[in-house]
C-alpha positions in Angstrom: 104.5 -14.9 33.2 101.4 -13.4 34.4 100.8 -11.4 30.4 101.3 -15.0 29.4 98.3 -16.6 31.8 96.5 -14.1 30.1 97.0 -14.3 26.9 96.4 -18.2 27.2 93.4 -17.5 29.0 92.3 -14.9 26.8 92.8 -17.4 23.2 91.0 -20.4 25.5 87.9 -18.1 26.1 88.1 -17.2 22.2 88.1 -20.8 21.5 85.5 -21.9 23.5 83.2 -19.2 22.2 84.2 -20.4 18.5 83.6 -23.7 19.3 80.3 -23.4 21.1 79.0 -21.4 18.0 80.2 -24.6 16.1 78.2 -26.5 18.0 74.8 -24.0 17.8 74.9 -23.7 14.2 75.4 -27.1 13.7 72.2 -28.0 15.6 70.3 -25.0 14.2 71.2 -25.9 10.8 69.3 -29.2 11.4 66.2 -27.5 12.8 66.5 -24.0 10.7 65.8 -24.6 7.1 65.5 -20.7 6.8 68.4 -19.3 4.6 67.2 -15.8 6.0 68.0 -16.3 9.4 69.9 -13.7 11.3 70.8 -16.7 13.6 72.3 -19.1 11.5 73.8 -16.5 9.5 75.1 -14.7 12.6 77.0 -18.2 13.5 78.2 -18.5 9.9 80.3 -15.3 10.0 81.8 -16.0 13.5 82.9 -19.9 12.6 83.3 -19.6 8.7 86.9 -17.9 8.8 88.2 -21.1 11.4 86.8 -23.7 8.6 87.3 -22.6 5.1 91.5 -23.0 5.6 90.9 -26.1 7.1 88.1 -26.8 3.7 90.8 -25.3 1.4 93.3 -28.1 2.8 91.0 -30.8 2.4 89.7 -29.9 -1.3 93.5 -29.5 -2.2 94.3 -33.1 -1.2 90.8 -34.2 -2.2 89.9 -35.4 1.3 86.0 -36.2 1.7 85.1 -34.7 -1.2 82.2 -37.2 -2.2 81.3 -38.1 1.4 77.7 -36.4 3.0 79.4 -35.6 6.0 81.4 -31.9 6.1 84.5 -33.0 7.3 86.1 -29.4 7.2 83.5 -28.5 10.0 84.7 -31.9 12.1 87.8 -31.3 11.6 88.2 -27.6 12.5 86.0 -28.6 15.7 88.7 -31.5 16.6 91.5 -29.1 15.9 90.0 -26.2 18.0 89.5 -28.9 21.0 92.8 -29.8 20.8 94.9 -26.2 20.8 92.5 -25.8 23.7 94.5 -28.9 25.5 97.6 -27.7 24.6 96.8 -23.4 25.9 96.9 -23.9 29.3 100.2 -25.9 29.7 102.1 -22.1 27.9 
């Protein structure tokens, strides 16, 4: 019981890393124009392998393709938010 407390705690820390770099490159992006920064690209390699299955599920049922909005990136935030909910009740 106690290797699973861990193990919970250890994917909740993971996802709460994940999602706070989410939520710093979303911001940046709106304030960095700079494709050269070691910032913003930095983020883009920690969070980019939690969205593109979630952007490869939405192309293949043609979900938000013509909308500005990157749905992918809310959507991976949402579903990251929720396993969080559900880690701590293992």
């Amino acid at each position: 019981m106690v290797i699973l407390d861990i193990f919970a705690r250890t994917i909740n820390l993971l996802l709460s890393a994940v999602s706070f770099a989410m939520l710093l490159r979303m911001l940046l992006s709106f304030f960095m124009m700079e494709e050269d920064s070691r910032l913003l690209n930095f983020l883009t390699i920690i969070t980019e392998p939690f969205i593109t299955p979630v952007r490869a599920i939405l192309v293949r049922f043609n979900i938000g393709q013509d909308s500005p909005i990157d749905w992918s990136f809310s959507l991976t935030y949402l579903l990251i938010a929720i396993a969080q909910m559900f880690l701590p009740t293992l």
